[in-house]
C-alpha positions in Angstrom: 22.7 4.1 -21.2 18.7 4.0 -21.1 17.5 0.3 -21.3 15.0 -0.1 -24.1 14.4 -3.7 -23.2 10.6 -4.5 -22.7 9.6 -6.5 -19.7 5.5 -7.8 -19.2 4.0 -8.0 -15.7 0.5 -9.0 -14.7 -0.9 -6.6 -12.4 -4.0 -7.4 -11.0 -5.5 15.8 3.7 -3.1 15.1 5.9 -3.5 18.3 7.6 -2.0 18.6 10.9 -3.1 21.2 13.3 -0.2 21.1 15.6 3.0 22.7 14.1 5.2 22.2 17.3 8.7 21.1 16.5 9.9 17.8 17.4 12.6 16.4 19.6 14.2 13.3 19.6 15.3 14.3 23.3 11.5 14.0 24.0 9.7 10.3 23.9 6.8 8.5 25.1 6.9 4.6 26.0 3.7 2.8 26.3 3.3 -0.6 27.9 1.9 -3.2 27.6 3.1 -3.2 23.9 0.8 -3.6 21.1 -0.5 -7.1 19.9 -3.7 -9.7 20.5 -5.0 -9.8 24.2 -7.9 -12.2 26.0 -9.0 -10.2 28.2 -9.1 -6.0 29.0 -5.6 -3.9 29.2 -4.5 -1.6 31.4 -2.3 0.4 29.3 0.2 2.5 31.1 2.3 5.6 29.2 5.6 7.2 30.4 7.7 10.0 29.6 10.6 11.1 31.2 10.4 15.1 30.3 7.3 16.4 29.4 3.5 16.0 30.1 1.8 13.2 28.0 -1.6 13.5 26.0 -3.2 11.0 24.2 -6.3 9.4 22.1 -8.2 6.6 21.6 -10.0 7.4 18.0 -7.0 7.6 15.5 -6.3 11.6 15.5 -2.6 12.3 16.9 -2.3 13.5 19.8 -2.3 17.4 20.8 -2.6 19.4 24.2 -6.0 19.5 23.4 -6.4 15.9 23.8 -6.7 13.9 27.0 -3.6 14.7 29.4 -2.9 11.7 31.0 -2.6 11.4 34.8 -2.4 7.4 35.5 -3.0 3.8 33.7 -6.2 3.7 31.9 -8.1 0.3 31.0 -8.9 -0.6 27.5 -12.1 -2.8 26.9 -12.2 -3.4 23.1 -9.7 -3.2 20.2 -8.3 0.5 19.7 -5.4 2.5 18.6 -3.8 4.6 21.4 -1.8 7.3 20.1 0.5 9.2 22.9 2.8 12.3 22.5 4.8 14.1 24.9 5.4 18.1 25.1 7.7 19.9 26.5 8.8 23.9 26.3 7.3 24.1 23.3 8.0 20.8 21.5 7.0 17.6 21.0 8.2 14.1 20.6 7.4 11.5 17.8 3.8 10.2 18.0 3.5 6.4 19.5 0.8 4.6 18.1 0.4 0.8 19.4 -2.8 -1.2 18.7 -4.8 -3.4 21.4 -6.7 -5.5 19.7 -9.1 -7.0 22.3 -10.9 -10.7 22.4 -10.7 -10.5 18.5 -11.0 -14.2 16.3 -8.4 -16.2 16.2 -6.9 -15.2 12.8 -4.5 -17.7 10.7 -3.6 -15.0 8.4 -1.8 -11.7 8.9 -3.5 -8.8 10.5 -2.9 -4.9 9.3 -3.7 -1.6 11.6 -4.1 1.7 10.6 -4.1 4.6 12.7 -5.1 7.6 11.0 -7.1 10.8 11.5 -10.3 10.3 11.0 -11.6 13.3 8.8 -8.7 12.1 6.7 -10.5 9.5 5.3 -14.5 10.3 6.0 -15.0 13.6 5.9 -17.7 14.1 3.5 -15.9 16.8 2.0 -12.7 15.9 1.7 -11.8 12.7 3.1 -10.1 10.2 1.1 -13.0 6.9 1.1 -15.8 9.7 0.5 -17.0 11.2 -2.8 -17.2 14.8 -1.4 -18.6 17.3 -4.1 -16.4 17.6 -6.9 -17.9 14.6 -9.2 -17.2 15.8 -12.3 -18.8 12.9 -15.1 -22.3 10.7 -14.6 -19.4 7.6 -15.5 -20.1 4.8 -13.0 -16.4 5.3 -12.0 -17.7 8.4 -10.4 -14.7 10.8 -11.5 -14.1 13.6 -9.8 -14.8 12.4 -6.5 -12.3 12.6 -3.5 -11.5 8.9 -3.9 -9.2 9.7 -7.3 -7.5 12.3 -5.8 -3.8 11.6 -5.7 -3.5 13.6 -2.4 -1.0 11.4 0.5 -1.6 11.0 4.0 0.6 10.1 6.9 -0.7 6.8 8.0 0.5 4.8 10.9 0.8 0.9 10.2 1.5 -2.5 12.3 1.9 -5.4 11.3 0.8 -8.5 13.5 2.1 -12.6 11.7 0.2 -15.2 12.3 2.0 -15.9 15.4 0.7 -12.6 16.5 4.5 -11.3 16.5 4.5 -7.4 15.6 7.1 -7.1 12.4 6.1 -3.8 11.4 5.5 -0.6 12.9 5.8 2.7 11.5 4.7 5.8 9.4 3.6 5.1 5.9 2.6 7.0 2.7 -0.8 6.0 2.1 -2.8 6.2 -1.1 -6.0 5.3 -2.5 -5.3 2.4 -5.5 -7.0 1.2 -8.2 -9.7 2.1 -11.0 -13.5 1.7 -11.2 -13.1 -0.7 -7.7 -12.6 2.7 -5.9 -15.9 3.4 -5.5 -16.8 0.0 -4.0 -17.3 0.9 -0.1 -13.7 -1.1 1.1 -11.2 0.4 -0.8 -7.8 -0.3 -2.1 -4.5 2.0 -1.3 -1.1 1.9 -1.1 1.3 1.9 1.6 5.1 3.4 1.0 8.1 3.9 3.1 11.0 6.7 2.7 13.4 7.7 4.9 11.9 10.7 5.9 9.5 8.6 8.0 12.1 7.1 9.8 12.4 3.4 7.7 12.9 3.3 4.0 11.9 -0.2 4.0 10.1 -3.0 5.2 13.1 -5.4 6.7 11.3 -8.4 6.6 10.4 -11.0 4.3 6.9 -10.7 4.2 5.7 -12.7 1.2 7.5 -15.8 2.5 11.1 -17.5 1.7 10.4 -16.8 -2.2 9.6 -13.0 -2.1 11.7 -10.3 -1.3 13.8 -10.2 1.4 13.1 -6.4 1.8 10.2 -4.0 0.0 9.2 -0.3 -0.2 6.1 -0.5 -1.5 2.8 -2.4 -0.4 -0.9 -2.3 -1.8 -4.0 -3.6 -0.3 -6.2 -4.4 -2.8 -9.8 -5.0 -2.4 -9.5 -7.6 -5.5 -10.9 -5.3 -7.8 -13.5 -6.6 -10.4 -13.7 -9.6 -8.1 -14.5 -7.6 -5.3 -17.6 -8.8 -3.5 -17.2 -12.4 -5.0 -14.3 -14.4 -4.4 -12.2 -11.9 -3.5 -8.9 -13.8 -4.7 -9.1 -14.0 -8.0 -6.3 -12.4 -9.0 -4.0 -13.8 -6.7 -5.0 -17.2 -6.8 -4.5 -16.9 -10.9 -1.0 -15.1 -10.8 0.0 -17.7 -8.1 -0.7 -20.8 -11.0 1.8 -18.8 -13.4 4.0 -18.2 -11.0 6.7 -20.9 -13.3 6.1 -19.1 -16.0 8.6 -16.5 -17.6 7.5 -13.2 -16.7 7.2 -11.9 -13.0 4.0 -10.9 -10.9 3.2 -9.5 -7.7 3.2 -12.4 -4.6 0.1 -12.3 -2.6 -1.0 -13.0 0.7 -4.6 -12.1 2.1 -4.3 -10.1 5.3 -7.0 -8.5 7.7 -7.5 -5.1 7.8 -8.1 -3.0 11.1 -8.5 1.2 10.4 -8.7 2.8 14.0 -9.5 -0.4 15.6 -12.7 -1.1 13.5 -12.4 -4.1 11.5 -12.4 -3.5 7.6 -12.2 -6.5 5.8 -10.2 -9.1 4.2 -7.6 -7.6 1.6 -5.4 -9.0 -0.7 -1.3 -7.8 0.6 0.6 -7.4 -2.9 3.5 -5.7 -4.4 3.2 -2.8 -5.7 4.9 -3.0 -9.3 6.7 0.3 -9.9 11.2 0.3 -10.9 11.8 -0.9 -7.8 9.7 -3.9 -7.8 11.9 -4.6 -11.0 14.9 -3.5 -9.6 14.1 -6.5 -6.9 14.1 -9.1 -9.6 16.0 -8.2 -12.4 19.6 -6.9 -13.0 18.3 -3.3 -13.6 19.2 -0.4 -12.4 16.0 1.6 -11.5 17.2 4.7 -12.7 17.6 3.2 -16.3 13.7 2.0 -16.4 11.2 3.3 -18.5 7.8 2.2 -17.1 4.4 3.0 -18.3 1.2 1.9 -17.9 -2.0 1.5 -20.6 0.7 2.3 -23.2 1.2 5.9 -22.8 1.3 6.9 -19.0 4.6 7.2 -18.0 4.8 5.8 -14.5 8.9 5.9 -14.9 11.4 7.2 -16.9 10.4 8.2 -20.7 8.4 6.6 -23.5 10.3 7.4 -26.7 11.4 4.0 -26.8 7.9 2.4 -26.2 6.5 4.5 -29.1 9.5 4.2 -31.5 8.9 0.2 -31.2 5.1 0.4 -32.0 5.8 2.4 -35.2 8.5 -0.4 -36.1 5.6 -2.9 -35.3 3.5 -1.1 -37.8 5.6 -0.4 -40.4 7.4 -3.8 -41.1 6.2 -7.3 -42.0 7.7 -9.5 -39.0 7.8 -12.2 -41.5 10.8 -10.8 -42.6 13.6 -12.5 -40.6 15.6 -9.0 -40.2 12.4 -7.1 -38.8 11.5 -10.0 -36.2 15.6 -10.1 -35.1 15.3 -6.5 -33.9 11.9 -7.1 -32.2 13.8 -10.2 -30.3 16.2 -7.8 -29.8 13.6 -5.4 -28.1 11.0 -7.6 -26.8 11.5 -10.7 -24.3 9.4 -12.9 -27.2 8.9 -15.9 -24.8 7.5 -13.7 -22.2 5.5 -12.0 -24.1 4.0 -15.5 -25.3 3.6 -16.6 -21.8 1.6 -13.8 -21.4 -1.0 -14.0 -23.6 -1.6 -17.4 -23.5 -2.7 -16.5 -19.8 -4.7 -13.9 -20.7 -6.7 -16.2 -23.3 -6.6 -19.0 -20.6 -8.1 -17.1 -18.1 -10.7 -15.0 -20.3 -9.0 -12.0 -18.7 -11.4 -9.8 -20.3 -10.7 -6.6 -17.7 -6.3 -5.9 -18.1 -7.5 -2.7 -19.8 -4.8 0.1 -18.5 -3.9 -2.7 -15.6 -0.8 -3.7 -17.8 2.4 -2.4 -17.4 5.3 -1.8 -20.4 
């Protein structure tokens, strides 16, 4: 049975040139591992079938790329990525980030390791506009940054005890509306088992947040973006007693290729299984959609069968406003909106979720 039941939440080309088939028979280790150093690193890789190539600039690792014949020293932050091949196959890409005589941070740091021309080739990399713009709209439509195209992105995760907690292959994503054509951009990061992990195993928004999560989006705070740059998260962390549920938050650094890229903001991503997390739903049963009528989830006959009820009978009528209690978590719902009128949030637009 489909659960009609609404629920109101604030919401603030990978193409790979080497088709080889992998082994898990083949590996590569790399020492020493990944993480915050003082001083240069002498990184050493090892293989025991196979010759070993690697790089330094993001791209993974082909026989075209430098073979590697003895320890090498790294003198600044970087991402080496190693492979080994063997008769014709190849084993899982390592990717381990040095990140050299860097600050000493007090929040969370984020790497990426990703192909370069992935993300800033002016044609059709991901951050770029390319040639497609299609409307004069500030919001720039059209251009490669609102493309829904995914990319194979590698990701570590560093604490603030500089322990790594994370690393693995990601879905990645660019996020957002009109922010994506501010010059640090937002994107999603997503786990499935077909990249080896199907979820982060660790409770990354503290004791209070979830003990495990699929889903992850760096945001570069939006509207807000270029001013405070925590809006958002500062004002769904003052509701957070109130009754309806919102993203937790915690500002991270953001390293792509070992070049720093900025402060983000390290949500949830709200999608079914953001509300299979913290409410007795199953997530097959959920009907999400977002701006009223995209369907992110599920259908939206119920959604638009409610707003004709809405319009159609007087809720002064005890019998209409029973069977809008019935569909609508009223003291949510009034939770909500006196936020949004506290706050002069005056920029939800299609950022709302049904």
């Amino acid at each position: 049975m489909r659960i009609t039941h609404i629920i109101l939440i604030i919401i603030g080309i990978g193409i790979s040139n080497d088709f080889l088939a992998q082994t898990p028979d083949l590996m590569v280790e790399m020492q020493p591992t990944s993480g915050k150093y003082d001083s240069d690193v002498l990184v050493s890789l090892y293989a025991p079938k196979g010759a070993i190539y690697y790089t330094l600039n993001g791209n993974e690792p082909t026989r075209r790329s430098i073979r590697y014949r003895g320890p090498f020293k790294i003198r600044k932050t970087t991402v080496v990525r190693a492979a080994a091949y063997r008769y014709g196959q190849k084993s899982q890409v390592l990717s381990q980030t040095y990140l050299i005589k860097e600050p000493t941070s007090s929040i969370p740091i984020v790497s990426l390791s990703v192909p370069p021309h992935q993300l800033f080739n002016p044609e059709y990399g991901l951050f770029t506009e390319g040639e497609n713009i299609t409307s004069t709209h500030p919001a720039k439509y059209g251009a490669n940054y609102w493309s829904r195209r995914k990319l194979t992105v590698n990701v570590e995760i560093f604490e603030i005890n500089e322990d790594k907690v994370f690393n693995g292959k990601t879905e990645f994503r660019v996020f957002g509306g009109v922010s994506r054509t501010f010059p640090q951009k937002s994107f999603s990061v997503s786990l499935d088992k077909n990249y080896g992990v199907s979820e982060f195993k660790y409770p990354l928004f503290g004791k209070s947040g979830p003990k495990k999560i699929k889903h992850l989006v760096f945001r570069n705070s939006g509207s807000d973006w270029g001013k405070s740059h925590f809006r958002d998260a500062y004002i769904t962390s003052l509701t957070r007693n109130l009754d309806y549920e919102s993203q937790r938050y915690r500002p991270v650094h953001i390293y792509i290729n070992g070049k720093y890229w900025g402060m983000y903001n390290m949500r949830e991503k709200v999608n079914r299984y953001f509300l299979d997390t913290y409410y007795d739903i199953d997530r097959d049963s959920i009907d999400l959609l977002e701006g009223r009528y995209l369907i992110k989830s599920g259908y939206r006959t119920e959604y638009l069968k409610l707003l004709r009820y809405l319009r159609n009978n007087d809720l002064s009528s005890e019998e209409h406003y029973a069977y809008i209690k019935s569909k609508i978590d009223v003291e949510s719902f009034t939770d909500f909106i006196i936020t949004q009128i506290f706050v002069n949030n005056r920029d939800a637009g299609g950022n709302v979720k049904y």
